[in-house]
C-alpha positions as CSV (number, residue, x, y, z in Angstrom):
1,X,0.0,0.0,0.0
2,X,2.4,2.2,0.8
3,X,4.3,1.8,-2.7
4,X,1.3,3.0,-4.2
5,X,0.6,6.4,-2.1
6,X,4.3,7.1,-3.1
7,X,3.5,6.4,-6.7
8,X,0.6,8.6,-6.7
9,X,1.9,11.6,-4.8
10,X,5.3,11.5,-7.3
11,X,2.9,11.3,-10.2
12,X,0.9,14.5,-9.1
13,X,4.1,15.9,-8.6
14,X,5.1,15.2,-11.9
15,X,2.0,16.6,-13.1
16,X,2.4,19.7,-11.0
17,X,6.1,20.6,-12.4
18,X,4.9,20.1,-15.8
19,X,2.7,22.5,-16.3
20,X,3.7,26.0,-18.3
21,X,0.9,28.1,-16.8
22,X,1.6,30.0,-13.2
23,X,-2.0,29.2,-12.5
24,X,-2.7,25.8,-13.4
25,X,0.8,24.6,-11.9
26,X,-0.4,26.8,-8.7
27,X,-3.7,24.5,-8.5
28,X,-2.0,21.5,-9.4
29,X,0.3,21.9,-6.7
30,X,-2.0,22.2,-4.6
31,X,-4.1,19.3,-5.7
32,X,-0.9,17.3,-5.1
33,X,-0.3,18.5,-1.9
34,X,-3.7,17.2,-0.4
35,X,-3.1,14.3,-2.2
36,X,0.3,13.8,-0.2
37,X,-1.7,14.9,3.2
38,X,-4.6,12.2,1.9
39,X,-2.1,9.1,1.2
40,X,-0.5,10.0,4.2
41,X,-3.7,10.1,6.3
42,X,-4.7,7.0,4.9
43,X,-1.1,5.1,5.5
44,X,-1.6,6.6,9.4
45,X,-4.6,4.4,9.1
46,X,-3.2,1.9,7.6
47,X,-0.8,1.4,9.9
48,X,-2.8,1.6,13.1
49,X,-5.2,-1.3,11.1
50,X,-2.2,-3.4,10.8
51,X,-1.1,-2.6,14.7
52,X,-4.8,-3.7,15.8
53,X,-4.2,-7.2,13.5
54,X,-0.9,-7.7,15.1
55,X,-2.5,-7.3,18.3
56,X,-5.0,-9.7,18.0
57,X,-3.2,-12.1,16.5
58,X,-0.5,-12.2,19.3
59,X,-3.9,-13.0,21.9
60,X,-4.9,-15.4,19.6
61,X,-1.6,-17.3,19.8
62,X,-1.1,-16.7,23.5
63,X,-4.7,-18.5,24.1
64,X,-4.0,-21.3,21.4
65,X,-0.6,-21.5,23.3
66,X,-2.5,-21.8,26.6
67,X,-5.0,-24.5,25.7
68,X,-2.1,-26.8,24.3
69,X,-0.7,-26.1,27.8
70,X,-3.5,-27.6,29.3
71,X,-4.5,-30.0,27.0
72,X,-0.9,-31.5,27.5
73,X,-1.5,-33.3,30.6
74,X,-4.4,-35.4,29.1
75,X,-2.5,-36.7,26.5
């Protein structure tokens, strides 16, 4: 995901620098700067998505750990 926020924001970029007018490169700029502040929002969220995973998945080894724990004795 995050390879293709970068790709995006160098591609408005990219469009931004290579435009002749003042005006239009002035908009585009801009366009590509809240497209920057967007990918970056959404990678923030992204990341704190993958935290929660992470986080779960750690409990749900700790409990499958546990119940092997237990179970060992009956075997």
């Amino acid at each position: 995901m995050k390879k293709v926020f970068a790709i995006i924001a160098i591609a408005g970029v990219m469009v931004a620098c290579n435009n002749s007018s003042d005006k239009k490169a002035d908009k585009v700029e801009d366009t590509a700067t809240k497209m920057m502040d967007e990918a970056n929002k959404m990678m923030d969220t992204a990341n704190k998505m993958m935290d929660t995973a992470a986080k779960k998945m750690e409990q749900a080894m700790d409990t499958a750990a546990k119940k092997v724990e237990e179970m060992k004795p009956k075997m």
